[in-house]
C-alpha positions as CSV (number, residue, x, y, z in Angstrom):
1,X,149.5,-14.7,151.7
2,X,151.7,-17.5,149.7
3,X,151.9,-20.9,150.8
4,X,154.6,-21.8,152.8
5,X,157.2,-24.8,152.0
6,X,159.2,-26.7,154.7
7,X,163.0,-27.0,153.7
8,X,164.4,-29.2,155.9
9,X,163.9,-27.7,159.5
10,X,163.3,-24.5,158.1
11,X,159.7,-23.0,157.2
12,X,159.8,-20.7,154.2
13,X,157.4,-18.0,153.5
14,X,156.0,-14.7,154.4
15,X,156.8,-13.6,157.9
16,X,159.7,-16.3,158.0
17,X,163.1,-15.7,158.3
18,X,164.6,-15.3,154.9
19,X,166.3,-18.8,154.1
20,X,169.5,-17.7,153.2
21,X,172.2,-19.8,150.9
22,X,175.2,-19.7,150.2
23,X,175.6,-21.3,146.5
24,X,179.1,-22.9,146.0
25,X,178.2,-24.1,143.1
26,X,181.5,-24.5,141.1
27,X,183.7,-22.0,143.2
28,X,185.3,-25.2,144.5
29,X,187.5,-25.2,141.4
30,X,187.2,-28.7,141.7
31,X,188.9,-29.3,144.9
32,X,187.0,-30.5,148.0
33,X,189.1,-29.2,150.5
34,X,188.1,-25.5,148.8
35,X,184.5,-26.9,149.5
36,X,185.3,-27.2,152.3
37,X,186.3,-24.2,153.3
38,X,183.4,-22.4,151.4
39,X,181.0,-24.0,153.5
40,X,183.1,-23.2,157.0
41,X,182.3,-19.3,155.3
42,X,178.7,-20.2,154.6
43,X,178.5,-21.6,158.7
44,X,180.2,-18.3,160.1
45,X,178.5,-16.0,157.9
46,X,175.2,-17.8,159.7
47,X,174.1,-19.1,156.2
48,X,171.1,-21.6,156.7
49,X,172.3,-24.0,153.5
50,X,175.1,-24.1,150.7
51,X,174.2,-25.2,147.2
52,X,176.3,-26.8,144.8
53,X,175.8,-28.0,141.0
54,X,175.4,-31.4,139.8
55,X,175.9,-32.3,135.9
56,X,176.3,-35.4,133.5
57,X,178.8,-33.6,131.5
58,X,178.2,-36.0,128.5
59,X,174.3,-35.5,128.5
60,X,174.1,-31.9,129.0
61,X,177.0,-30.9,126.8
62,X,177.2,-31.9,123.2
63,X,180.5,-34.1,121.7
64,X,181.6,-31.0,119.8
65,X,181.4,-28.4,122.7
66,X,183.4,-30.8,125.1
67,X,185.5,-31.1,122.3
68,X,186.1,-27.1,121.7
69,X,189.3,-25.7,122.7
70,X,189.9,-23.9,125.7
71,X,192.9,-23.9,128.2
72,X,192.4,-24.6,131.5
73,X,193.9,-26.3,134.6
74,X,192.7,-29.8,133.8
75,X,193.9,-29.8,130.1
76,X,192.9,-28.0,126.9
77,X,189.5,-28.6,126.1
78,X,186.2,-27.8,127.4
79,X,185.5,-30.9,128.2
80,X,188.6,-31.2,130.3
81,X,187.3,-28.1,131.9
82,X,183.7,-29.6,132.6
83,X,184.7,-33.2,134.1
84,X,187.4,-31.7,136.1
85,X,184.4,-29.0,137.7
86,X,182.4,-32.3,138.8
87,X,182.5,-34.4,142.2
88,X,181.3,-37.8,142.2
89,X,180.3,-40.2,144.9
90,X,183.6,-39.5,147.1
91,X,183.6,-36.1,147.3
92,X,179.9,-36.2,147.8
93,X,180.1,-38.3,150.3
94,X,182.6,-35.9,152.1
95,X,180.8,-32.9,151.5
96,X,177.5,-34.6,153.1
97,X,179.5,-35.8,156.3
98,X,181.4,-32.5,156.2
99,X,178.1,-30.6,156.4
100,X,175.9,-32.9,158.7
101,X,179.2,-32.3,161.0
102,X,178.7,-28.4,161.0
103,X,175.0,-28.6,160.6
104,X,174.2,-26.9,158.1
105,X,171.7,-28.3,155.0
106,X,173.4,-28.8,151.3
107,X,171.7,-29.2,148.2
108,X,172.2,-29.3,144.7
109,X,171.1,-27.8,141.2
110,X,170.6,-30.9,138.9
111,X,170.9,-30.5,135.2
112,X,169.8,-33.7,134.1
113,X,167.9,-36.5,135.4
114,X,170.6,-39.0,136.3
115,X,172.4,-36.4,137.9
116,X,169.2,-35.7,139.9
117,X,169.0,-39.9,140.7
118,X,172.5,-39.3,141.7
119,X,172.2,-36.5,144.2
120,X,168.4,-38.4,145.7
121,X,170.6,-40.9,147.5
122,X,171.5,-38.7,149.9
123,X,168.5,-37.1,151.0
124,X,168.6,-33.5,150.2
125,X,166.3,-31.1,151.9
126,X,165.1,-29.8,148.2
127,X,166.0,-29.7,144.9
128,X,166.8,-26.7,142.8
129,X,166.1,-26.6,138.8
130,X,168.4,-24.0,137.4
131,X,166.6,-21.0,135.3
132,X,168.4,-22.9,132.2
133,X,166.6,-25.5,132.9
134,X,163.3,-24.2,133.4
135,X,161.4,-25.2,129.7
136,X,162.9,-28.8,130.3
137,X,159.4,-30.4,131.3
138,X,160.8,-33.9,131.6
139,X,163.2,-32.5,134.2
140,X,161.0,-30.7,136.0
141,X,158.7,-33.9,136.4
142,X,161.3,-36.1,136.9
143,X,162.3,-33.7,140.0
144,X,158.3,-34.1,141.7
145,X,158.8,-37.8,141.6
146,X,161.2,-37.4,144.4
147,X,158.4,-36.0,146.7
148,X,160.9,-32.7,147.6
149,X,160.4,-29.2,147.9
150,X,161.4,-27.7,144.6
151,X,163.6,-24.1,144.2
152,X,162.6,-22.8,140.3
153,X,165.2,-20.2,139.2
154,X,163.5,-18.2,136.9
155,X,166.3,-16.1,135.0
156,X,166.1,-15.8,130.7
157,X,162.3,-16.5,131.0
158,X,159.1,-15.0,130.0
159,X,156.1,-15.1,132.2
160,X,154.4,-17.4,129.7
161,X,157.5,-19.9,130.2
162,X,157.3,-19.8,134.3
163,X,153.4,-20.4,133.5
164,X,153.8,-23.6,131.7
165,X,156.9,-24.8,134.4
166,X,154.4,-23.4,136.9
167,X,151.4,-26.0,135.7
168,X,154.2,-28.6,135.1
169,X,155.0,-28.5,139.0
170,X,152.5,-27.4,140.5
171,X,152.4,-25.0,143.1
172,X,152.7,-27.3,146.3
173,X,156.4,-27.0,148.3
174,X,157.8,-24.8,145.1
175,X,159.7,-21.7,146.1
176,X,160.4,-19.2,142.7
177,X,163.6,-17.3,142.8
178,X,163.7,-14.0,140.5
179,X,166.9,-13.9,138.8
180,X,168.7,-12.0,136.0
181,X,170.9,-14.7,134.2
182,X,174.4,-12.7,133.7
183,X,177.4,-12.7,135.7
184,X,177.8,-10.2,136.7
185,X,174.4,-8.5,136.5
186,X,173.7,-4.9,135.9
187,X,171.8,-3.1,138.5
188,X,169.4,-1.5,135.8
189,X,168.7,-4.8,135.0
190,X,168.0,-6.9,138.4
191,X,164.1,-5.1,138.2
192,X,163.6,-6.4,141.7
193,X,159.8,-5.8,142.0
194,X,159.8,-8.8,139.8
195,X,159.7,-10.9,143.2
196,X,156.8,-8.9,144.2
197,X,155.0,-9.5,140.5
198,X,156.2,-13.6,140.6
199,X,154.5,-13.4,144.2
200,X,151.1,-12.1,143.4
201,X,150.8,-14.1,140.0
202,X,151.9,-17.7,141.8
203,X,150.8,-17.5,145.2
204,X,154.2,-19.2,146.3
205,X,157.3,-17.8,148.2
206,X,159.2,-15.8,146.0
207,X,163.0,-15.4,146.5
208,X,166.2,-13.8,144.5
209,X,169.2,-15.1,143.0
210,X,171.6,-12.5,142.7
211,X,174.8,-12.4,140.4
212,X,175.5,-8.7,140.6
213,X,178.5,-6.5,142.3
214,X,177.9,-5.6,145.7
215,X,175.1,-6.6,148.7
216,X,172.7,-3.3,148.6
217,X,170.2,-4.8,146.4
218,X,169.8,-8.4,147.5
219,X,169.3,-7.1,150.8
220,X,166.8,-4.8,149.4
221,X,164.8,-7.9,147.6
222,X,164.4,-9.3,151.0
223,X,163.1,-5.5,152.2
224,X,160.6,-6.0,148.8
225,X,159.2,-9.8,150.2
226,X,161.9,-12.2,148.8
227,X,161.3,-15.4,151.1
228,X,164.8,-16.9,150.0
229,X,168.3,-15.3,149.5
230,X,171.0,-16.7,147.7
231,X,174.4,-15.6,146.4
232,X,177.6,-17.3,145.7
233,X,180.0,-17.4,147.7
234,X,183.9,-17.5,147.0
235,X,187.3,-17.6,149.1
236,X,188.8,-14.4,147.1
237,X,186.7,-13.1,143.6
238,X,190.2,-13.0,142.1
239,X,190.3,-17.0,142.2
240,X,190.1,-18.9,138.8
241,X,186.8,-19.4,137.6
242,X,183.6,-18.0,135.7
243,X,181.9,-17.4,138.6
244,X,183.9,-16.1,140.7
245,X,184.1,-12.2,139.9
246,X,180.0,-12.8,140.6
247,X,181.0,-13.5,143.8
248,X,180.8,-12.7,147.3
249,X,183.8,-13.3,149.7
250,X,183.1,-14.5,153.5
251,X,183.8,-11.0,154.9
252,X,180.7,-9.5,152.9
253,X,178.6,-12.5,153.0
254,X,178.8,-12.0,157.0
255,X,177.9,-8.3,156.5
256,X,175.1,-9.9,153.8
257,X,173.5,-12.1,156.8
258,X,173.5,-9.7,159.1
259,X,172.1,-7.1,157.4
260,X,169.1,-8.7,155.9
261,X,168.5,-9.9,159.7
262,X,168.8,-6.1,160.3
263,X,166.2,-5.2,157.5
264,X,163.7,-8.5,159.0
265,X,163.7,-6.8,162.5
266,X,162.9,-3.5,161.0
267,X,160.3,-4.1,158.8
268,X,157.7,-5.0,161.4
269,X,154.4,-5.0,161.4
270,X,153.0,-2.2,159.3
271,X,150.5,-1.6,162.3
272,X,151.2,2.1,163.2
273,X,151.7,2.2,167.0
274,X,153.6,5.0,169.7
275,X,155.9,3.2,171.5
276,X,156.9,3.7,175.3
277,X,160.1,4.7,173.8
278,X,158.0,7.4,172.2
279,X,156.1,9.0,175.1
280,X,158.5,11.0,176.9
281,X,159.6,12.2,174.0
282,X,156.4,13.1,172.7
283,X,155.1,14.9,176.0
284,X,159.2,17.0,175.9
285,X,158.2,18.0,172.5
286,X,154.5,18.2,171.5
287,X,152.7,21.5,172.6
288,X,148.8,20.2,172.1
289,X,147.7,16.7,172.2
């Protein structure tokens, strides 16, 4: 049995509800009206919390990248690209009113610590560290002294390397998400058991952060113990964007929801019973016994 972390109102862990999100991330193409309307999806799909991302674009990203060419719709460079992705205080502020107004939690990934000072003054119900960011220890201990529940995506990393982020954190109110780190994922490649191997090595709830085509197999990870569910979430995968084609659009993230509430209702138990519904069936049909 892993220990179970409290997110907000919501308790996460085995024989919970899976907590599922909704990660905007940077599908908002910079606008927060889009944001908006990516989390009014998120609310009607019955999501429990969208996520976005959070960066200091000239701390994570070196001069010469920003500088690299590369046309987009806030000018020619990367780093065009980059600060043009990013909301600051205004549009956070918006966003957290926006959300507290539909009630429904937001958080963010933080890529760097002032980022992560940044997002703190609004009082998110956890923080998550992006698998990227995983061997950063001065992140990851710069995130605990915030006192949050912590979300450890887990994608482009050995065991030995979730070990040592493991030790770093600590295993009190973290939640590790199994994760294959390309957009879109191949299914050969999602090896979902993996949330069943993180779970038996950590002792924590174990969720899944897909980025492939389709719902089938993230609603399977929740059939194979994943505590937490997320997938991004986008008006239309056609939209401008990296992310977007790794997608899901509000139609199928409702089908997402309510199949994996399906899948919870049907799991059960495992105590094998007859049930009333059973017994006149069984005394129609059954010649002895």
């Amino acid at each position: 049995m892993s220990k179970a972390v409290k997110i907000g109102s919501r308790v996460v862990g085995d024989g919970q509800p899976c907590f599922i999100v909704a990660e905007i991330g940077i599908n908002h193409n910079g606008s927060v009206e889009l944001a908006k309307k990516l989390i009014d999806a998120a609310v009607h799909a019955g999501c429990d919390a969208v996520k976005f991302q959070k960066r200091t674009v000239e701390v994570v990203y070196s001069a010469e990248e920003l500088a690299k060419p590369r046309e987009n719709p806030f000018g020619p460079t990367n780093g065009d690209l980059k600060r043009g992705l990013e909301f600051g205080q205004q549009q956070y502020e918006e966003i957290d009113s926006y959300c507290r107004s539909k009630g429904i939690m937001w958080f963010a990934s933080c890529w760097d610590e002032q980022s992560a000072d940044f997002i703190e003054q609004f009082s998110p119900p956890c923080y998550k560290i992006a698998s990227a960011s995983l061997t950063d220890d001065n992140l990851l201990r710069h995130h605990r002294g915030f006192g949050r529940p912590i979300i450890l995506s887990t994608g482009m990393s050995t065991l030995e390397q979730i070990d040592h982020a493991v030790e770093v954190l600590g295993t009190d109110d973290l939640v590790l998400m199994h994760t294959t780190s390309t957009y879109p994922s191949q299914l050969e490649e999602l090896n979902l058991r993996t949330v069943q191997t993180l779970g038996g090595r950590y002792g924590v709830p174990v969720g899944y952060s897909g980025h492939e085509v389709g719902l089938a197999t993230s609603v399977a990870a929740v059939a194979l113990g994943a505590c937490v569910l997320e997938r991004h979430i986008t008006l239309d995968r056609a939209m401008w964007g990296s992310d977007q084609a790794a997608s899901v659009e509000p139609v199928g993230f409702e089908r997402l929801v309510k199949d994996v509430r399906a899948v919870e209702k049907a799991l059960g138990d495992g105590v094998k019973r007859v049930y009333d519904s059973e017994v006149q069936i069984m005394k129609k049909l059954r010649r002895v016994g």
